[in-house]
N, C-alpha and C positions, 0 to 999 in steps of 0.2 A: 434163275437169273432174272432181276427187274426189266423191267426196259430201259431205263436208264442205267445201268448197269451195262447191259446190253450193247448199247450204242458207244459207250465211254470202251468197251473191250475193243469190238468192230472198228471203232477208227483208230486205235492202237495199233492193232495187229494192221491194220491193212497199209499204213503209214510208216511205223520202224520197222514192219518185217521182223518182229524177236526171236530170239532162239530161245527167250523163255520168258512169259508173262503170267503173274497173277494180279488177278483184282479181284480184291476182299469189299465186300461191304459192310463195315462197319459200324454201318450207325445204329445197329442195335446197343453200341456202348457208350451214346449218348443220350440226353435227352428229348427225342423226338418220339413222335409215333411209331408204334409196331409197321411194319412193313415200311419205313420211309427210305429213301436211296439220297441220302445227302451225305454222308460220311463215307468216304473211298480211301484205300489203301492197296498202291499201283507198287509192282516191283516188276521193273521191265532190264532186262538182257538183250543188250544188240549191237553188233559193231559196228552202226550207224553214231553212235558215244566215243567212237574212238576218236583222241584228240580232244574233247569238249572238255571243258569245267562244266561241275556241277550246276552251275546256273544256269551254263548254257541247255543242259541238257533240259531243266525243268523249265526253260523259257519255252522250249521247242513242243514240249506237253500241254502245259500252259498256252500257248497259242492254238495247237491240233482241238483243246477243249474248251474251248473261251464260250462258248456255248453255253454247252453245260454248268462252266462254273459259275457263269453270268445269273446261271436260273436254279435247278433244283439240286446242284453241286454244292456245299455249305462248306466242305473239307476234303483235298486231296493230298493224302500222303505218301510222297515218291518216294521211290529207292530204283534208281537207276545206278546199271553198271555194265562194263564192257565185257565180253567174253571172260576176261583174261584177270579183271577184277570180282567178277563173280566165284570163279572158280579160288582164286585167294580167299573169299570170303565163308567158304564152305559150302556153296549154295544156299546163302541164308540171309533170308532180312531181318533185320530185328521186329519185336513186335512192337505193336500201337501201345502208346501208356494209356494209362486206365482215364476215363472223361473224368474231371472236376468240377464242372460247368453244369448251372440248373440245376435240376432235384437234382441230381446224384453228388452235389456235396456234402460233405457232413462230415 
């Protein structure tokens, strides 16, 4: 894990408490340099979402990482869901579509 990877999980967890988080770093599937930490893909479970629309939920991300996305954050992809919607959902986030952007069009 990057350090900025790092920091983005840590104030996660330490703020909604989840009963389940991943964060993927992605941006190996766009185009940046090897090793860069700009493209994240967040799936967080926790019944602090109970109640919220979606927007609220990703305002609330969006605020915890205003930092981050201010500076070497380029892309953050949520999938936020509540105990009770995760478990409808199979435990499962969709995944990230493939980049089209920069070299990798064609």
């Amino acid at each position: 894990m990057g350090p900025v990877e790092q920091v983005i999980y840590d104030l996660v967890v330490a703020e909604f408490q989840p009963n389940f988080v991943q964060l993927a770093n992605e941006s190996y599937m766009h185009s940046v340099p090897p090793g860069s930490e700009s493209h994240f893909k967040l799936v967080i479970v926790t019944d602090r979402f109970d109640g919220l629309r979606a927007v609220q939920r990703h305002q609330s991300i969006y605020k915890l990482l205003a930092e981050q996305l201010a500076g070497p954050v380029h892309a953050l992809a949520l999938h936020t869901y509540t105990d009770a919607e995760w478990a409808d959902s199979g435990a499962g986030a969709p995944d990230s579509p493939s980049c089209l952007g920069g070299s990798k069009q064609g």
